[in-house]
N, C-alpha and C positions, 0 to 999 in steps of 0.2 A: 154587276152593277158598280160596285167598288175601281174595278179597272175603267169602268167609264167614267164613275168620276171625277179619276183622276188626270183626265185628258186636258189638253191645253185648252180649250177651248170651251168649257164647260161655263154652261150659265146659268140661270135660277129656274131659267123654263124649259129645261134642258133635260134640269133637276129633278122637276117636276112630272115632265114626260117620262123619265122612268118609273118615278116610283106611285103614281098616282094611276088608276084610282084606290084611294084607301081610305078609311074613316078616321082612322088614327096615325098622325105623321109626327115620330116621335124624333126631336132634330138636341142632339147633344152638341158641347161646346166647352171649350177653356175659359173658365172663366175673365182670366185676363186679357181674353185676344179680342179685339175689336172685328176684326175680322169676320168674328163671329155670331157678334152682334148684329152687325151689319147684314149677314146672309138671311140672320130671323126678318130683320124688315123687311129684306129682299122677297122673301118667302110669304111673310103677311101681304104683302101688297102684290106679288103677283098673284096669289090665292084669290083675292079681294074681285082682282081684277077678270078675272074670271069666274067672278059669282060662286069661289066653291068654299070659302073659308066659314067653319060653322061656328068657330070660338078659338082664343087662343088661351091656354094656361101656363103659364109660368111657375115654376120653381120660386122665384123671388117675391111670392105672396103669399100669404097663409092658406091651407083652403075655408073657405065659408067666404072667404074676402071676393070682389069683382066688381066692373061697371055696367051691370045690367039692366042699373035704372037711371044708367047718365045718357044724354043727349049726344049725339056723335061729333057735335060741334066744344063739348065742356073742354075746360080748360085742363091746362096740367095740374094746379096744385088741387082742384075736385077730384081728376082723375087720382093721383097718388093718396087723397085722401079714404076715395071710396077702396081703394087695394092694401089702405094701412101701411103706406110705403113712407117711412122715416128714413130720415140720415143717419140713425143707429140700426136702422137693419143688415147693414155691410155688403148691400146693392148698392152701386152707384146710378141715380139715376139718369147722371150725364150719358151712359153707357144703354140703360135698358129703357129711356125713356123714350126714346124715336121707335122702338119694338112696339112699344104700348101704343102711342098716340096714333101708330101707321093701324092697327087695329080700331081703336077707337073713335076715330077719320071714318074709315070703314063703315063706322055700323055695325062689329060686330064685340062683343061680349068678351071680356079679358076677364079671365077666372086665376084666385091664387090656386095653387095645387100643395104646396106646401105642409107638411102636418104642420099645426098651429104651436107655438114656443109651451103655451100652458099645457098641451098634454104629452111633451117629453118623458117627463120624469115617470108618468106612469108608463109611456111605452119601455122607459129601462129597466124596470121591476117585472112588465109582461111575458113571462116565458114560454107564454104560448107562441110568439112571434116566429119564437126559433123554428117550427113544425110549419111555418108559410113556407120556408124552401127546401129542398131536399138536404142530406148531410155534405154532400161536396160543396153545396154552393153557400151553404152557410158556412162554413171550413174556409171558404174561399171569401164570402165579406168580412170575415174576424181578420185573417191574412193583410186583407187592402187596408180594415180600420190599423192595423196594426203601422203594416210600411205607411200609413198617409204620416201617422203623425210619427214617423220617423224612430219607433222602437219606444218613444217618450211614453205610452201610456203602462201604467200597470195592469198590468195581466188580469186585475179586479175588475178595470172597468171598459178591456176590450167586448166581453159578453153585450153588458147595457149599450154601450155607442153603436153596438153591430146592430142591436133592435131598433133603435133611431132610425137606424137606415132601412133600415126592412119597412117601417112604417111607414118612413115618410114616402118610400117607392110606393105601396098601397095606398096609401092618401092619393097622390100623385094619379096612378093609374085608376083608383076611384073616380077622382073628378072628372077624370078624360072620358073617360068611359058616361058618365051621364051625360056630359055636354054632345054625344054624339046627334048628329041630325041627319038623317038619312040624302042620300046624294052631295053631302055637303063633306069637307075633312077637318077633325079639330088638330091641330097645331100644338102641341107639349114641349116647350124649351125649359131645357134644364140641363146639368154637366155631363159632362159624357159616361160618368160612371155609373149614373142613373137609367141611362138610355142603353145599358148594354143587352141585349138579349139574353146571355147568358146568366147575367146575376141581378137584372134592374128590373125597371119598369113591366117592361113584356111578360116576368113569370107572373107578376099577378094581376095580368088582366084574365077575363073569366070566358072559358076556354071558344074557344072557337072566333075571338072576334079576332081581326084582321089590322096589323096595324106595319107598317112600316117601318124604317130606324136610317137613321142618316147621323154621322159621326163627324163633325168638323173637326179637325187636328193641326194645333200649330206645327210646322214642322217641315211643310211640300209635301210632296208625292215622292220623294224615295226616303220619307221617314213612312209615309204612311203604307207605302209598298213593302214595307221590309217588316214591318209587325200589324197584319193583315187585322183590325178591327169586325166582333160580333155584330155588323148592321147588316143593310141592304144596300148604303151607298156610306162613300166618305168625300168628306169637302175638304181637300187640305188647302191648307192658308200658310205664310211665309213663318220662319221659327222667331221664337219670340225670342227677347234678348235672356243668356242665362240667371237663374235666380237660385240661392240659398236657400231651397224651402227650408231647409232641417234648421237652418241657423237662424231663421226668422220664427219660427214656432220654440227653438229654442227659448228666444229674447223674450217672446209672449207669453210662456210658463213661468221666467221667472217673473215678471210685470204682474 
């Protein structure tokens, strides 16, 4: 599925004819690629349009948050009110606001999946967390929190950031998991380190359900050929200009 698609000619329903039928279409992304915002609408609306999309949730809303008692016709700043979506959440929603509204057009239900900002702090103190995934693959999220923030965290608070993350993948694949509706597929956009089979989303859905994984990657097809991504398919999109993460996270610690 991968080598297909990354074929020149790949389209959304192309996309979709491979990986569908599923009830779970879990579709990762850079956050800064437009690209790849763009494929989620492509995705909610050809879903729509074939009658199969049962709900869409997002990462960039809390869970409890959704519009499932707005009118398909409401406006945007109802929409972003009923999902709690502020200008300090650090979603842009010049970016994820055509995702939402091509849903909400629809008729169908936009759900946060996000753990919510107020029970962080207990999930960093939770050390039951650590027993959600095996010893490699929690070895393996302490690793990523580590390189994300570029070596900068102290070693005290790689454990609690790795539980963050654990949670909010269970939060996450919670929500997806109820919004499921039989013949129908709920749609999960979120970053692509969420959506990896091997450390994300997928380990804590509860056994047996069925879900998909699609990986969009800045970069083409002979980045995304050359370091072969845990999905079922990958969407690459053109590379993005280079950025200093480490030097930007830098600036933000001392700030």
């Amino acid at each position: 599925l991968a080598a297909c698609a990354h074929a020149p000619s790949r389209t959304v329903p192309g996309l979709l004819d491979m990986v569908l039928p599923t009830p779970l279409l879990l579709v990762g992304e850079q956050h800064d690629a437009a690209e790849h915002q763009a494929l989620q609408r492509d995705l909610v609306q050809a879903l729509a349009r074939r009658q199969q999309l049962g709900a869409l949730v997002m990462e960039m809303a809390e869970q409890g948050r959704g519009t499932q008692g707005l009118d398909k016709d409401a406006d945007e700043e109802h929409v972003r009110e009923a999902l709690g979506w502020s200008e300090q959440s650090g979603w842009p929603w010049p970016s994820y606001g055509p995702v939402v509204m091509a849903a909400v057009r629809s008729g169908v239900p936009v759900l946060g999946g996000n753990l919510p900002r107020a029970q962080m702090r207990n999930a960093m103190a939770n050390s039951a967390l650590d027993g959600t995934v095996d010893a490699n693959v929690l070895q393996r999220q302490r690793e990523t929190i580590r390189d994300s923030h570029c070596g900068l965290l102290p070693d005290s608070q790689i454990g609690p950031m790795t539980r963050i993350q654990l949670a909010r993948d269970q939060a996450m694949a919670q929500v997806a998991v109820q919004a499921i509706i039989p013949g129908k597929t709920v749609l999960l956009v979120v970053g692509n380190g969420h959506v990896r089979r091997d450390l994300g989303v997928p380990l804590h859905l509860p056994a047996g359900t069925e879900a998909k994984v699609v990986m969009a990657q800045a970069g083409g097809p002979a980045s995304a050929a050359s370091a072969p991504s845990p999905s079922d398919a990958t969407w690459p999109t053109p590379a993005l200009p280079p950025r200093d993460h480490c030097k930007e996270l830098k600036q933000q610690m001392k700030r």
